[in-house]
C-alpha positions as CSV (number, residue, x, y, z in Angstrom):
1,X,8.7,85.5,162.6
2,X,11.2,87.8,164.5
3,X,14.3,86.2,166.1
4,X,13.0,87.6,169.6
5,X,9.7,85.3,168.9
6,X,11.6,82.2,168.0
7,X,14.0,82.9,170.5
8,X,10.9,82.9,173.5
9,X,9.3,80.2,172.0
10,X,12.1,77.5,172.3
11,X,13.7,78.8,175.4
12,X,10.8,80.4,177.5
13,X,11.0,84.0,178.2
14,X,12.7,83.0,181.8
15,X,16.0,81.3,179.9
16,X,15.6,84.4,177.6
17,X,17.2,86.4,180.8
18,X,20.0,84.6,180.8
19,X,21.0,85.2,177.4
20,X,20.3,89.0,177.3
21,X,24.1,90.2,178.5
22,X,25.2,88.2,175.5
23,X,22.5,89.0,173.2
24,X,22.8,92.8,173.5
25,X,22.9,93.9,170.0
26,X,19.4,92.2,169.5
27,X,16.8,94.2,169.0
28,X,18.8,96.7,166.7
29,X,17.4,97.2,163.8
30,X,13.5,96.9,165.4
31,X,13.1,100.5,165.8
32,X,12.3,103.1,168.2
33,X,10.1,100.7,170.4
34,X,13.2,98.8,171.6
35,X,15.5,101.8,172.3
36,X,16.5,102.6,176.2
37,X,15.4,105.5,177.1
38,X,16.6,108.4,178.3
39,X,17.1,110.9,181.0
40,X,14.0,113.3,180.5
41,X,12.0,110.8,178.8
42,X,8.1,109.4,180.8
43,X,8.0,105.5,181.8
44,X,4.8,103.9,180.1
45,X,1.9,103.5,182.0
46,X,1.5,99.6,182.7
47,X,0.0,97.5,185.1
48,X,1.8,94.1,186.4
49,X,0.8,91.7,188.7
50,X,2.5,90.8,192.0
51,X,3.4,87.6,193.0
52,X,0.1,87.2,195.1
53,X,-1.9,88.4,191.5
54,X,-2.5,91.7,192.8
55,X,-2.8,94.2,190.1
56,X,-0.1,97.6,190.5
57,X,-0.2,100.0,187.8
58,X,3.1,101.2,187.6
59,X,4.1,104.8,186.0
60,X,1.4,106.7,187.1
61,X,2.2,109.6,188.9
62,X,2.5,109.6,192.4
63,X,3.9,111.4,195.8
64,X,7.9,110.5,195.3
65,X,10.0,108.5,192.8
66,X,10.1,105.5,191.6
67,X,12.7,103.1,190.7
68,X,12.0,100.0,188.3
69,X,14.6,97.4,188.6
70,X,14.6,94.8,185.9
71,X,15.7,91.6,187.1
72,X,16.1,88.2,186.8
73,X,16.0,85.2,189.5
74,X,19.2,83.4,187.2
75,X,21.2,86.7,187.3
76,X,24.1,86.7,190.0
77,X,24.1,90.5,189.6
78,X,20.8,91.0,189.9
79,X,20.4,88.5,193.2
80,X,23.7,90.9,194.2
81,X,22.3,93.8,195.1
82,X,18.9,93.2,196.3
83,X,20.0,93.9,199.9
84,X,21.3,97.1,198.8
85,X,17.8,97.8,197.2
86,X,16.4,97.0,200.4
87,X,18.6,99.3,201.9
88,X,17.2,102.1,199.6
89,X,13.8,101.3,200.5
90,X,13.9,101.5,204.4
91,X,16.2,104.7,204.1
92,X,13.8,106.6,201.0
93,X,10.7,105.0,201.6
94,X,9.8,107.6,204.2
95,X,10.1,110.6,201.7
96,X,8.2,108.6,198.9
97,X,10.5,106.4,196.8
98,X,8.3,103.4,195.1
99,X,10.8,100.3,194.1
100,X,9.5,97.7,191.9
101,X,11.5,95.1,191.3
102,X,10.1,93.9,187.5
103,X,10.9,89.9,187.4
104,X,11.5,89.5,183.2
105,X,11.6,85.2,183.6
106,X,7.6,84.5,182.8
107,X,5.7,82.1,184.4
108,X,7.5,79.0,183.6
109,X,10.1,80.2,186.4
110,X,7.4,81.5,189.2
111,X,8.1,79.0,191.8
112,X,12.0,80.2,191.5
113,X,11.1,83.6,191.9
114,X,8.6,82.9,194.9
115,X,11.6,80.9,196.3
116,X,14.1,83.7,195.9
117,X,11.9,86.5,197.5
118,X,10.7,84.2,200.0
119,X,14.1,84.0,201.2
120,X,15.3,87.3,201.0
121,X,12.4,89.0,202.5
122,X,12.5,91.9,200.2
123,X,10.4,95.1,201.8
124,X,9.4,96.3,198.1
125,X,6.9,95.1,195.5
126,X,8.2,91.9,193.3
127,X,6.0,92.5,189.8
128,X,6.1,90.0,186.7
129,X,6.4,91.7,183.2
130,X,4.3,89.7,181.1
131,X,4.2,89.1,177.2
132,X,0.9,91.0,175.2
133,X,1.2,89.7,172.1
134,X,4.9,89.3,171.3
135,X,6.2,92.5,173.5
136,X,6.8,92.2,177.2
137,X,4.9,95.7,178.7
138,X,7.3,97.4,180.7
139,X,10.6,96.1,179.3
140,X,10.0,96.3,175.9
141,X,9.0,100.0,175.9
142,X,12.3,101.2,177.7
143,X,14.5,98.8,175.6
144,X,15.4,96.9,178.4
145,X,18.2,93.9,176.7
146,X,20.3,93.5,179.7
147,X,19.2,92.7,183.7
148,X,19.8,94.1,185.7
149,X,18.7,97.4,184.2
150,X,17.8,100.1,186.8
151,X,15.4,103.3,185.7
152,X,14.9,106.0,188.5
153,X,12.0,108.6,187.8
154,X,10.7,111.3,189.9
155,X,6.6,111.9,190.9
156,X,6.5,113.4,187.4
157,X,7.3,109.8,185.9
158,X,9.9,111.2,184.0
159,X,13.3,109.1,184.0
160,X,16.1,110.6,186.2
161,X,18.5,108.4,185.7
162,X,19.2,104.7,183.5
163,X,21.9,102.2,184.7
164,X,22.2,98.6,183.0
165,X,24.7,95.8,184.0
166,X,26.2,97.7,187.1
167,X,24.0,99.6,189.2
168,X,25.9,102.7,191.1
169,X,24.4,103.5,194.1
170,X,26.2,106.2,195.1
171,X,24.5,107.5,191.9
172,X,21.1,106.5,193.0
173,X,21.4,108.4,196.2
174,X,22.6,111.7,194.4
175,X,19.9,111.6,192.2
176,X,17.5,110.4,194.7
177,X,18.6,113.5,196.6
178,X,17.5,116.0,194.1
179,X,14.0,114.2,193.3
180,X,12.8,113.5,197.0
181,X,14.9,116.0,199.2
C-alpha cells in the first residue's frame, strides 16, 4: 500500500491538505504521473462536480483561458487571495478567462467548503477534485503537493504559467495579457 493511500485513509483527503506544504517531497519517487507540469504542457481533460453536483468538464478547449486554482478551505493562503481571484474574474471574465477554484479536502469537509464560499460570494465555479481509485483527477495529473497551486492555460489548454505556495498576480495579469488581449 503507498504512503499517499495510508496517509488518506487515516486522515481523510481534507486533513491531507493541511499536511501537503510539509509533505512536499512526497510523491518523489512515484514517477511521471505526480510531476508538476510545465509551461507548454496540455491540462487533462476531467470533469468535477460543483458544489450544487453539477457536472463541468474542465480542460476542454474553449473561447479564453483558464485558470485552475487548487485550494483548500484549512489553507490561510489559499482563503488569502480569493478576493483577489475575484478581482481577476470581474476584470478578465469579459475577454474569456474561466477560473475554477479545485477544492482538494473530499467530502468529509463539504459543509466547510459550502460555509466558506457561502460567505465569500465567490463569482467563479467552486469544483471538488475527487479520488478514482487511489488518484485525485485533476491534481494528481499536474503533480499538485502544495495548495495553493495556481495553473493558467490559454483556449488551447496548454499551461501558460504554474505558481505554488505564493501566487503573483502581477504575473497572472502579464500572462493573462498575452493569452486574452
Amino acid at each position: 500500500m503507498r504512503a499517499r493511500d495510508i496517509l488518506l485513509r487515516a486522515l481523510g483527503a481534507g486533513a491531507l491538505a493541511l499536511c501537503l506544504g510539509a509533505w512536499s517531497g512526497a510523491f518523489e519517487g512515484e514517477g511521471d504521473a505526480f510531476r508538476l507540469r510545465e509551461p507548454g504542457e496540455a491540462l487533462p481533460q476531467v470533469t468535477l462536480e460543483d458544489l450544487s453536483g453539477e457536472r463541468h468538464a474542465l480542460g476542454d478547449s474553449g473561447a479564453g483561458p483558464a485558470l485552475w486554482f487548487f485550494w483548500s478551505v484549512f489553507c490561510p493562503n489559499c482563503k488569502e487571495v480569493m478576493p483577489d481571484l475575484a478581482q481577476l474574474q470581474r476584470d478578465w471574465g469579459s475577454r474569456g478567462l474561466r477560473i475554477w477554484a479545485i477544492n482538494v479536502d473530499g467530502d468529509r469537509f463539504s459543509n466547510a467548503v459550502r460555509s466558506y464560499v457561502r460567505d465569500v460570494e465567490l463569482p467563479f465555479a467552486v469544483v471538488y477534485d475527487r479520488l478514482e481509485g487511489e488518484y485525485l483527477v485533476a491534481a494528481d495529473p499536474l503533480g499538485v503537493a502544495k495548495t495553493p497551486t495556481l495553473y493558467l492555460a490559454g483556449a488551447d489548454g496548454r499551461i501558460a504559467l504554474r505558481q505554488v505556495i505564493e501566487v503573483d498576480f502581477e504575473a497572472v495579469t502579464l500572462a493573462l495579457g498575452k493569452l486574452a488581449p
